[in-house]
Each structure stands twice: as structure tokens, then as C-alpha cells.
N, C-alpha and C positions, 0 to 999 in steps of 0.2 A: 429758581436759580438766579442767583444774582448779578449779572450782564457787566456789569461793572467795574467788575475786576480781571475780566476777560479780553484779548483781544482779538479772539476768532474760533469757533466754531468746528470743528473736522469733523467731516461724515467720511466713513470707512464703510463702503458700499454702491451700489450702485445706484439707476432711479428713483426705484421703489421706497429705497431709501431715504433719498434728499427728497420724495415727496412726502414723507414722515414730518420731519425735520421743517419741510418750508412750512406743510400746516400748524406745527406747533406753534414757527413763531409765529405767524400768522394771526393766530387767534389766541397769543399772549393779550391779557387783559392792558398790560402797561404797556402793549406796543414797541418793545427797546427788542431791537437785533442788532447782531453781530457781523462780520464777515465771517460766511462761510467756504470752508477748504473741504473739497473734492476730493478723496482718494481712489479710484476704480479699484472695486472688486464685485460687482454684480455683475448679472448677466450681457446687460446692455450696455451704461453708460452712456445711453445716447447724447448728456447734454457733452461731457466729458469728448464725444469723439466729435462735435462743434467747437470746442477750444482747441484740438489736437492735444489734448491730455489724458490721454489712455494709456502711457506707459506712467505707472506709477511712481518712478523715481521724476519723471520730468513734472510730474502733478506735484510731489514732495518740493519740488526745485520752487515749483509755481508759489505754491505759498509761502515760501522762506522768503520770497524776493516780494511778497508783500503787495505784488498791484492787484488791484479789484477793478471789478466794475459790475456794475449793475445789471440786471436781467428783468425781464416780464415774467408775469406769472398770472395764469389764467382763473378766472374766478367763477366758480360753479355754483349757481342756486338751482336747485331740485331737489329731488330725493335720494337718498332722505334726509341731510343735510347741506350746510353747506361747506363748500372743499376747495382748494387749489388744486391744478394742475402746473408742473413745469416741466411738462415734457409733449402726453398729446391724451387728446381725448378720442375713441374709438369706438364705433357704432356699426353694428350687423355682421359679415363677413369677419372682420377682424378680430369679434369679440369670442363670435363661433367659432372660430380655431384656438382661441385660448381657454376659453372653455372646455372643450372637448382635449387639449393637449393638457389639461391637467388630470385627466383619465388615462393616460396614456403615458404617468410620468416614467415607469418600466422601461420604456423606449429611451430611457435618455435625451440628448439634443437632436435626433428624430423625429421627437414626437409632435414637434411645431410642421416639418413637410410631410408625417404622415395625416395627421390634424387637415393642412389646407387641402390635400388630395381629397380628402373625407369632404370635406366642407365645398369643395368646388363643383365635385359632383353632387351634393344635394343642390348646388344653387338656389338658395334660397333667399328671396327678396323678400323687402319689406317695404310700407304704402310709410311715407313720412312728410310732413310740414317742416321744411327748412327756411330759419326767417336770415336771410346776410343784411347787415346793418339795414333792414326797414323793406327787403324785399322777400318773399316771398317763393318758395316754388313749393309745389306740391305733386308729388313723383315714385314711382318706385325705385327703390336705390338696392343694390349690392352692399357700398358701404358708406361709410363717411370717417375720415380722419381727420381732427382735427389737431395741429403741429404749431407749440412751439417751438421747436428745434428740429435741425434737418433730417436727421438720424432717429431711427426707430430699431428697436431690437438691436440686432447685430451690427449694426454698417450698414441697416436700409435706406437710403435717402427718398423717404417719403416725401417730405417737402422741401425741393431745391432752392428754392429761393427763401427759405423760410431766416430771418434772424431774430434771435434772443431778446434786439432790447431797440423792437421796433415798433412797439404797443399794437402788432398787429398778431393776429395768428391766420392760420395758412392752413387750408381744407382742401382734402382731399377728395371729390365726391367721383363715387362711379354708378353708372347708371344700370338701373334695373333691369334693363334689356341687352346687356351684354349677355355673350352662349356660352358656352364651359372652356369650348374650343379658344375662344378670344380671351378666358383667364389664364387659362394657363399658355397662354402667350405674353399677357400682357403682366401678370405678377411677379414673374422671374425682372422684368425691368425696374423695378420695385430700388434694386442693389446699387443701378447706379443715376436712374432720377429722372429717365425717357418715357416712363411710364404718363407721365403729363400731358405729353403728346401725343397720347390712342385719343380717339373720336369717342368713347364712351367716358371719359376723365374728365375731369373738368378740377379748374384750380380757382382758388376764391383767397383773398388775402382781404380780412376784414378786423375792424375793432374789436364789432362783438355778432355773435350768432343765437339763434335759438332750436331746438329740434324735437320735435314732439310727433310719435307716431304712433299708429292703431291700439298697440298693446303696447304694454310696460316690459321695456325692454333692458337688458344688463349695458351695461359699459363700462371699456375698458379704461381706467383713467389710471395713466403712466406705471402701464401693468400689471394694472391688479382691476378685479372686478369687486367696485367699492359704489356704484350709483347707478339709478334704472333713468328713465326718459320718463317727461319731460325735461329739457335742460332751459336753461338760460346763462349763456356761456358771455363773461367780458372781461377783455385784455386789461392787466393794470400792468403800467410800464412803468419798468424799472425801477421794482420795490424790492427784490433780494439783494445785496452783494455778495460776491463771489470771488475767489480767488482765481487770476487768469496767468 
């Protein structure tokens, strides 16, 4: 396609979507992108509910009136290639409920709380090396999320503090020794961003991370299961633009 004659970009969809889209151009040989325009019609729209452009006419308005700006976008080496992420990258717990909610598609928009019930009572952990810019832990986790953007899924606000076009991303980690009784207290917080504040949570805002554990494991990256662990995850700031 020829960039050239164009003056922007419209994706009609939601994440999944505009992570299609970012990795093409991404890994255009001639490097030329466009401004890209946002219209929500997927599931989530997580980046879309950080601009407050989730009503589609106001997302319409956004691109006629022309202002951009810039975004992060996460940059994934492992397996089995390499990928962006612009939205989050999702390890253990979160992946198993999307996982198993794709068996379950029958159920409708159910099928994600019948999924986490499923998945809270196997609690099941996993032993992983987490490097944050040059340190180290070595631990059993429940899960790890890692957020460019505040919103996940529906209106989750995974990571509160998280923003777009701060060359950081923003993880989520909870630890292995949380009891079923304390998830399902502490996931419903999930909605509006107090979840960061339980004693098993921990929040980390870094450039770049790494994460590698026992077995080769799926992840979720901006909701699809499209890469296994080992990762080597790093922030490049402000390389998309976008219509705000």
C-alpha cells in the first residue's frame, strides 16, 4: 500500500484489532505510518476507554477534528516471533481464564466469570524469574499483567496509574501465596483500581521486563493467545500516532 496518498488509517474494531494493525506497520520494510483513527466496535476497546472514546460518534468527531498524538508500544522478543503489544501482556491466572472462556463460548459474556470461578478454585501457581529493569525476583506468582493502558477487558482498570505515552509499562504482579478466599475478594477490585493496594499485589512501573518460567507457557497479548514464555518485553515510546 502506498502511505502516500493517504492521510490516516481507520481501524473499525476493537484491541485485537489495532494490535493487527500496529504490527503490520510495525514490521513494514519502508517504515512509513500513518495516523491512525479508532472506531470501537470490539469487545474491550481498552485503549479507546483511556482517551474517553468509546462512544463511537465522539471517536468519529475525534478524527475529523484531526489532533494526534503519539502512544508506546511494547516490543516482545520470544516465541515464537517477534510482536507488539498496545494494550497488555498477560501471564498465568489471566491467560487460564481466557483460555478455558474460549470452551465455554455457549455461555455468552458469562463465560469470562464462569471461567475465573473455574480458575480461582484450581488456583494454580507457577515458579517464574521476573527480571524489572536489571532486578531480579524469583517466586511463585498467580499472575502477572503487564499494561500499557489503564483498562483491560470491559472497564477493568488494571493499572491505575498506567499512561500511553510514558515509555513506561506498568505490571501487575500477584503473588503465589494468596488463598482462593482472598481472590475472590481481591478480583472484583479489578473494576475500579484498589486492587493495588492488597498485600499480595505489588505494582512495578518499568522501561523494560523479562519473564521466564519452568515450562513454556501461553500468553495473553491484547487478547489473544499468540506467544509462550520466555519473554523479553521493552517499551518504545511514542512510535504510533493516533487520533485523540
Amino acid at each position: 500500500m502506498d502511505f502516500n496518498i493517504y492521510d490516516g488509517l481507520l481501524v473499525l474494531g476493537g484491541d485485537g484489532t489495532f494490535h493487527e494493525v500496529v504490527n503490520g506497520v510495525l514490521k513494514r520494510a519502508d517504515k512509513k505510518m500513518l495516523p491512525i483513527g479508532l472506531l470501537p466496535a470490539g469487545s474491550g476497546n481498552s485503549i479507546l476507554h483511556d482517551l474517553s472514546l468509546t462512544d463511537p460518534i465522539v471517536a468519529a468527531e475525534a478524527i475529523l477534528g484531526g489532533r494526534t498524538q503519539f502512544i508506546d508500544v511494547a516490543q516482545i522478543k520470544g516465541d515464537p516471533t517477534l510482536r507488539y503489544s498496545i494494550n497488555l501482556i498477560g501471564w498465568g491466572l489471566v491467560t487460564d481464564v481466557g483460555e478455558r472462556a474460549e470452551t465455554l463460548r455457549w455461555l455468552g459474556s458469562r463465560r469470562y466469570t464462569v471461567s475465573s470461578v473455574i480458575e480461582i478454585l484450581r488456583r494454580k501457581t507457577r515458579r517464574a524469574n521476573l527480571i524489572l529493569d536489571g532486578k531480579t525476583i524469583v517466586d511463585d506468582f498467580t499472575f502477572v499483567v503487564a499494561c500499557n493502558s489503564v483498562h483491560i477487558g470491559k472497564g477493568m482498570k488494571m493499572a491505575p496509574s498506567a499512561k500511553l505515552d510514558d515509555g513506561l509499562i506498568d505490571l501487575v504482579v500477584v503473588k503465589g501465596s494468596i488463598n482462593r478466599q482472598r481472590l475472590f475478594l481481591v478480583l472484583p477490585k479489578l473494576f475500579d483500581g484498589s486492587h493495588i493496594e492488597e498485600p499480595e499485589v505489588a505494582y512495578y512501573q518499568v522501561p523494560s521486563f523479562s519473564l521466564s518460567s519452568e515450562t513454556k507457557d501461553n500468553l495473553n497479548i491484547d487478547g489473544e493467545m499468540v506467544a509462550t514464555t520466555p519473554i523479553d518485553v521493552k517499551m518504545l515510546k511514542q512510535v504510533i500516532e493516533i487520533f485523540v
